[in-house]
C-alpha positions in Angstrom: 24.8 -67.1 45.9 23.2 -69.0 43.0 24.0 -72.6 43.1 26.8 -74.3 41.1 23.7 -76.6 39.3 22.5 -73.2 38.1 25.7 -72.3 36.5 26.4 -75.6 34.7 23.2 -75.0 33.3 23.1 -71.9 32.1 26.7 -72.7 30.3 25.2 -76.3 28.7 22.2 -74.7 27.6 23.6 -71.5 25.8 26.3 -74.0 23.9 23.2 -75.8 22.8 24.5 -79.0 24.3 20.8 -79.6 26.1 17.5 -77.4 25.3 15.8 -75.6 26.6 12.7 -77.7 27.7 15.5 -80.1 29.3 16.7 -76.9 31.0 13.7 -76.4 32.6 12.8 -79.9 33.6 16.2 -80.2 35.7 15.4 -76.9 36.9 12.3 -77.9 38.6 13.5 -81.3 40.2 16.6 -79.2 41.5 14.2 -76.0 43.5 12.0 -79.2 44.5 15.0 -81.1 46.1 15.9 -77.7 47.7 12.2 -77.4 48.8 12.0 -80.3 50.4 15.7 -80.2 52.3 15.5 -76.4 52.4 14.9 -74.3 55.9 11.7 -73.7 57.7 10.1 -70.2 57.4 11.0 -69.0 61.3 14.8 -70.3 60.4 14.7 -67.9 57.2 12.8 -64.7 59.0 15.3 -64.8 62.0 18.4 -65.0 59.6 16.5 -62.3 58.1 16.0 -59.9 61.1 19.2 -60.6 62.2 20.8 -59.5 59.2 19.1 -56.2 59.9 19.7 -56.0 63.3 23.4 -57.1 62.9 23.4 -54.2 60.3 21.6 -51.6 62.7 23.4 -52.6 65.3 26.9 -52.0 63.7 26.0 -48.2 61.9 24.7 -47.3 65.8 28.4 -48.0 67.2 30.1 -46.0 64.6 27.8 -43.5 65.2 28.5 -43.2 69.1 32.1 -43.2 68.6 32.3 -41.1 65.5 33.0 -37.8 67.4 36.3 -40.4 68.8 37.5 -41.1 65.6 40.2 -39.5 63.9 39.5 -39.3 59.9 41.8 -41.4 59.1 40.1 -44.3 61.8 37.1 -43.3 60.4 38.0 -44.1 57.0 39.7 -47.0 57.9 36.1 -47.9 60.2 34.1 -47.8 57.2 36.1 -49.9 54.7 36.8 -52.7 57.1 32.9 -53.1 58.4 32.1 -53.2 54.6 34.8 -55.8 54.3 34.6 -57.5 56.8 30.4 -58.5 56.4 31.3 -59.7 52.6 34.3 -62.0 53.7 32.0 -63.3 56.3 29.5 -64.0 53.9 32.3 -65.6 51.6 33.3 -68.0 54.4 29.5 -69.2 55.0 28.9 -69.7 51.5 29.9 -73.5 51.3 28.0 -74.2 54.8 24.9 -72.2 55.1 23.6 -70.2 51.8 20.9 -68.5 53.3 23.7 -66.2 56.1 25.9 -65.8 53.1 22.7 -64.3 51.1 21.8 -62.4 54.3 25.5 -61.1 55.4 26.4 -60.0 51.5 23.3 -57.9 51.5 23.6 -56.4 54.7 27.2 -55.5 53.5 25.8 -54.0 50.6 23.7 -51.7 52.2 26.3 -50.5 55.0 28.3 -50.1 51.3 25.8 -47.0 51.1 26.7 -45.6 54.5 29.9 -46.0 53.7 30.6 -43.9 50.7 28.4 -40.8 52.2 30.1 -41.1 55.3 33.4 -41.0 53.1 32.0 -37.9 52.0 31.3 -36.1 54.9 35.0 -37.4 56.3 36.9 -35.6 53.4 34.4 -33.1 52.9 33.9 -34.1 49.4 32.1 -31.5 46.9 27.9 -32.3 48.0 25.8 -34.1 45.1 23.8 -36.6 46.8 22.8 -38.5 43.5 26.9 -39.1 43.0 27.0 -41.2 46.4 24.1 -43.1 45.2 25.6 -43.9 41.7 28.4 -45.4 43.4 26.0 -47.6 46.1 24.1 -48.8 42.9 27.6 -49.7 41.1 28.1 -51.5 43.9 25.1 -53.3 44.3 25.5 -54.2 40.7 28.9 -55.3 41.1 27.9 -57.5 43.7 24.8 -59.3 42.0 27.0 -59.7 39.0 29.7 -61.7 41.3 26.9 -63.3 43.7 23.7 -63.9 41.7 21.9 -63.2 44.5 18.4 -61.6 44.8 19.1 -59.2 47.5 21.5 -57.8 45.6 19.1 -58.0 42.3 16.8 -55.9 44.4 19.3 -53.2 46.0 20.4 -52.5 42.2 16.7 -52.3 41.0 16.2 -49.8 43.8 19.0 -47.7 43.8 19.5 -47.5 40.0 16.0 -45.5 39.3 16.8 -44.1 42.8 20.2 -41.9 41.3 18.9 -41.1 37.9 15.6 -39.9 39.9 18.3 -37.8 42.3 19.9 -36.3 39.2 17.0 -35.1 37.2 15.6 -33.3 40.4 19.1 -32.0 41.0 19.1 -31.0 36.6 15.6 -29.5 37.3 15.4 -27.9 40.4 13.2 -24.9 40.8 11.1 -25.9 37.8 7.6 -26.4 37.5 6.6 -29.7 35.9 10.0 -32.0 36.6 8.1 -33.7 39.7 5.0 -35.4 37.1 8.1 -36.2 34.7 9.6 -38.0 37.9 6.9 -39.9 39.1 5.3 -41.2 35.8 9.0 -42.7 35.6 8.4 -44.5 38.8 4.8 -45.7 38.1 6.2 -46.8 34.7 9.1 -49.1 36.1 6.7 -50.5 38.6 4.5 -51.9 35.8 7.8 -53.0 34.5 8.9 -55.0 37.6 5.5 -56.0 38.4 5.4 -57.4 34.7 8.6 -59.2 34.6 7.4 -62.6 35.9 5.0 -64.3 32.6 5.9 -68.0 33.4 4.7 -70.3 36.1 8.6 -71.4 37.0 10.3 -68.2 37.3 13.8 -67.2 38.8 14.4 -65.7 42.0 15.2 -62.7 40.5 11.9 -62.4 38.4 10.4 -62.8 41.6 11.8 -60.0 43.7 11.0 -57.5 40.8 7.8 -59.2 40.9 7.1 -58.0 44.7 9.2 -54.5 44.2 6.3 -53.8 41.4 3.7 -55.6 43.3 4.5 -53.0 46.7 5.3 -50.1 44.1 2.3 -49.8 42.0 -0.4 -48.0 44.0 1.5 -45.7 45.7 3.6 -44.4 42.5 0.0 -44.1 41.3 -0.9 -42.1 43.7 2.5 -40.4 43.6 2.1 -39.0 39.8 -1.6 -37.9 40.7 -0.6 -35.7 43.7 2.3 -34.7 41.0 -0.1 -32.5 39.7 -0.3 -30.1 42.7 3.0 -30.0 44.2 4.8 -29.8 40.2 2.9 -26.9 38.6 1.9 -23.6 39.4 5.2 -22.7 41.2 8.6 -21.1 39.5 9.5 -20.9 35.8 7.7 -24.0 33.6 10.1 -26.7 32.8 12.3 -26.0 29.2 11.0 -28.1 26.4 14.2 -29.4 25.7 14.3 -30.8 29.3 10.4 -31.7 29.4 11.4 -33.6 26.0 14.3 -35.2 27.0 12.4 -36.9 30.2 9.8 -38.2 28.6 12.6 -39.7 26.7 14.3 -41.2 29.3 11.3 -42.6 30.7 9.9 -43.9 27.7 13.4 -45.8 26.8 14.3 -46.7 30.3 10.7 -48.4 31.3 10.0 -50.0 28.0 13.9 -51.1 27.4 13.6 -53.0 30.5 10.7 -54.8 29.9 11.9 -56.1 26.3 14.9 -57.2 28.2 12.9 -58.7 30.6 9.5 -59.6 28.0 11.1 -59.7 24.7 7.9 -59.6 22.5 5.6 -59.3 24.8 7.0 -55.8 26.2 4.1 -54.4 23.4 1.6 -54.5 26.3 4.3 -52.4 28.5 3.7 -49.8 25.1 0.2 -49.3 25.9 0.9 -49.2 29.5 3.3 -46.8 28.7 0.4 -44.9 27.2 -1.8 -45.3 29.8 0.8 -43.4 32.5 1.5 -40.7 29.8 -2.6 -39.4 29.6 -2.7 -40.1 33.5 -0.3 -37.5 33.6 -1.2 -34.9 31.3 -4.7 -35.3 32.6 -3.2 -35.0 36.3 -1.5 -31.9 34.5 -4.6 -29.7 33.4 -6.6 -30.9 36.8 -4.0 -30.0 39.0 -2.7 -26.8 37.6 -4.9 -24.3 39.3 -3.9 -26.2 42.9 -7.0 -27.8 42.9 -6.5 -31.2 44.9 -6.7 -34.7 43.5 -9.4 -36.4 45.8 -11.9 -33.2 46.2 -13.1 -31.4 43.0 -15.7 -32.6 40.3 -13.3 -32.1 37.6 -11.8 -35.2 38.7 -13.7 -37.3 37.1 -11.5 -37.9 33.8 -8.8 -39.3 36.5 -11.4 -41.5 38.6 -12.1 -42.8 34.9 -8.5 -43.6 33.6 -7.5 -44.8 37.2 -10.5 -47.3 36.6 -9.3 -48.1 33.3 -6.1 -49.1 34.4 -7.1 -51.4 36.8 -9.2 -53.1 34.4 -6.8 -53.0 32.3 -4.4 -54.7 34.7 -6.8 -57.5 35.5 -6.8 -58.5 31.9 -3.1 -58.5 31.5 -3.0 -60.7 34.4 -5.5 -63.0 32.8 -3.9 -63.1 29.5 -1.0 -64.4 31.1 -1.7 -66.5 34.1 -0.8 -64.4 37.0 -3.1 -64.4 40.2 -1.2 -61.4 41.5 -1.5 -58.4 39.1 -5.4 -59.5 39.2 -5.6 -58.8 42.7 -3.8 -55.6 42.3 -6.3 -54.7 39.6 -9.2 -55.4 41.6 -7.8 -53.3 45.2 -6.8 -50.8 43.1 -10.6 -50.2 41.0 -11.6 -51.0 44.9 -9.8 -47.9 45.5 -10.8 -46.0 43.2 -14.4 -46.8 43.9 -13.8 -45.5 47.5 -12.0 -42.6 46.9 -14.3 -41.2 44.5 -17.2 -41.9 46.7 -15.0 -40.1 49.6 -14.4 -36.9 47.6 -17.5 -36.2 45.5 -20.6 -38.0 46.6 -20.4 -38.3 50.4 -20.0 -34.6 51.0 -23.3 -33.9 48.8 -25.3 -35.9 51.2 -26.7 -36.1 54.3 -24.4 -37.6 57.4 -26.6 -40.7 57.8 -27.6 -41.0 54.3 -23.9 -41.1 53.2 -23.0 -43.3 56.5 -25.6 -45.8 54.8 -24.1 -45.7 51.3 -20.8 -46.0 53.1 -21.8 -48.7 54.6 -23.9 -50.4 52.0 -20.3 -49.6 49.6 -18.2 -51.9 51.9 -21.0 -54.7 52.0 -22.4 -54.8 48.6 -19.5 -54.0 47.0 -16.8 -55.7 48.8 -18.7 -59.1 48.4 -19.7 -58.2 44.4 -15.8 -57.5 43.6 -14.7 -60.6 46.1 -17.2 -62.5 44.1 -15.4 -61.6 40.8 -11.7 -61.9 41.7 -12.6 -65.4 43.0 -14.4 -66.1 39.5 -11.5 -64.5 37.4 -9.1 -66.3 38.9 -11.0 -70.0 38.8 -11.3 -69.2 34.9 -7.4 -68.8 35.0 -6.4 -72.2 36.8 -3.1 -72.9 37.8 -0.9 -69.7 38.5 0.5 -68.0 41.8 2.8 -66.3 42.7 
């Protein structure tokens, strides 16, 4: 739960009774006083684990006495194990933060078991992406009462999550809605990776920070594999549709990120373009069911894959931050090694491509080591 300081703040500084700059400064002496009298890192990883285990722990009981249980004592089982976990975390509030934090998340999440196992107890009419709606409401509910970042993240998650569930669900058994799908995902990780510009950000910038961070590659990845699985199967997505979820992801990504950026969401636009030729490109390579990592016509993704990471190395140099550098440079890294995987080692000898392999790692590793650690000496101060 965000502190009471935090509050008081906020409330003096939007009725312009201190400034911003003055905002800021108390800001900083208040997270160093709670640095310095805070908890040490075991103390906060097993509150952590034990959060999830508590969590575990409870769902597995349920479970092995479900059969037991009449529907009404299931019902009753479900409510009172979500209620029960936030009125804990209520009463540890004022004593220990950091088990309130904990327990309100892990009721949260059992808040998700709860409504499908609701559901399954009344037989409700089955559409998955409804149950979801009502976790993320929830999760949003909850940060909008807490302030917390667990429950930042559970809404980040679960929002994209349902309107994800519900365009599959809209498009089902048409070619093309998965690339729509996954470019929306790669999108929204630059967009959470993105959010944090300044060096004293909030907790919630932060988490979005690391969702992005753990995102990026693998939605990457996801929207060029897109191309195989999406196309070439059943009836070719309506325009209307294809046009209305390029919409969606084009508003959704890029509203986030002016309410996150403001002005500087215009980088997020040519992001935003970046994803949309990955995709068509992914598109015309992978419509004949050719894969991603094995054909010569791959080239024109190896390139824009390439581009992007130097694209995100700059972004992160424009703005100070160490992180989406290092994700630029692992991901050209990767794209170095893939592309040597899929179209130069298997035109070579075994021990003539076992050499290059091995003279890639060397040379290469210590030539892009070399740069990140010169990149990121030209940018000074800045972490994450």
């Amino acid at each position: 739960m965000a502190a009471k300081w935090e509050q008081y703040l906020e409330r003096w500084t939007n009725a312009g009774l201190i400034d911003r700059s003055t905002a800021e400064q108390v800001r900083a002496y208040e997270q160093d006083q709670d640095k310095a009298r805070g908890l040490r890192w075991p103390i906060v990883i097993a509150i952590a684990f034990g959060g999830l285990l508590l969590g575990a722990g409870i769902l597995l009981f349920v479970a092995a006495h479900w059969d037991t249980l009449s529907p009404a004592q299931r019902f009753a089982a479900v409510l009172t194990l979500v209620g029960l976990l936030h009125a804990a975390g209520a009463l540890a509030a004022a004593r220990f933060g950091v088990l309130a934090t904990a327990l309100h998340a892990v009721g949260t999440i059992c808040l998700g078991a709860a409504i499908f196992l609701t559901g399954q107890i009344f037989h409700l009419q089955e559409h998955w992406p409804g149950g979801v709606m009502l976790w993320a409401l929830g999760a949003w509910v909850a940060w909008a009462l807490l302030r917390d970042w667990p429950q930042a993240a559970l809404a980040a998650i679960l929002t994209p999550a349902w309107l994800g569930g519900e365009w599959l669900e809209a498009t089902r058994g048409w070619a093309g809605s998965e690339t729509i799908l996954c470019a929306g995902f790669l999108l929204l990780a630059i967009t959470y990776l993105t959010a944090r510009r300044e060096a004293q950000a909030t907790a919630v910038q932060k988490t979005l920070t690391w969702i992005g961070g753990l995102l990026l590659i693998p939605a990457t990845v996801m929207v060029i594999e897109s191309g195989i699985f999406s196309h070439g199967r059943g009836a070719s997505l309506p325009w209307g549709y294809y046009l209305l979820g390029w919409a969606a992801v084009l508003l959704g990504s890029l509203g986030s990120a002016w309410w996150l950026r403001g002005k500087g969401a215009w980088l997020n636009v040519v992001a935003a373009f970046w994803v949309a030729f990955l995709s068509a490109t992914r598109v015309r390579f992978g419509a004949d069911g050719a894969g991603p990592f094995n054909a010569g016509d791959d080239l024109a993704i190896y390139g824009l894959c390439a581009l992007g990471a130097i694209g995100l190395i700059a972004w992160g140099m424009k703005e100070g931050r160490r992180e989406r550098v290092n994700l630029g440079i692992a991901g050209f890294a990767l794209t170095i090694l893939t592309f040597y995987f899929s179209t130069v080692m298997d035109r070579m000898g075994r021990s003539a491509s076992l050499i290059g392999l091995g003279l890639l790692f060397l040379l290469g590793g210590w030539l892009l080591e070399k740069t990140r650690r010169r990149l990121l000496a030209q940018m000074g101060k800045g972490a994450l």
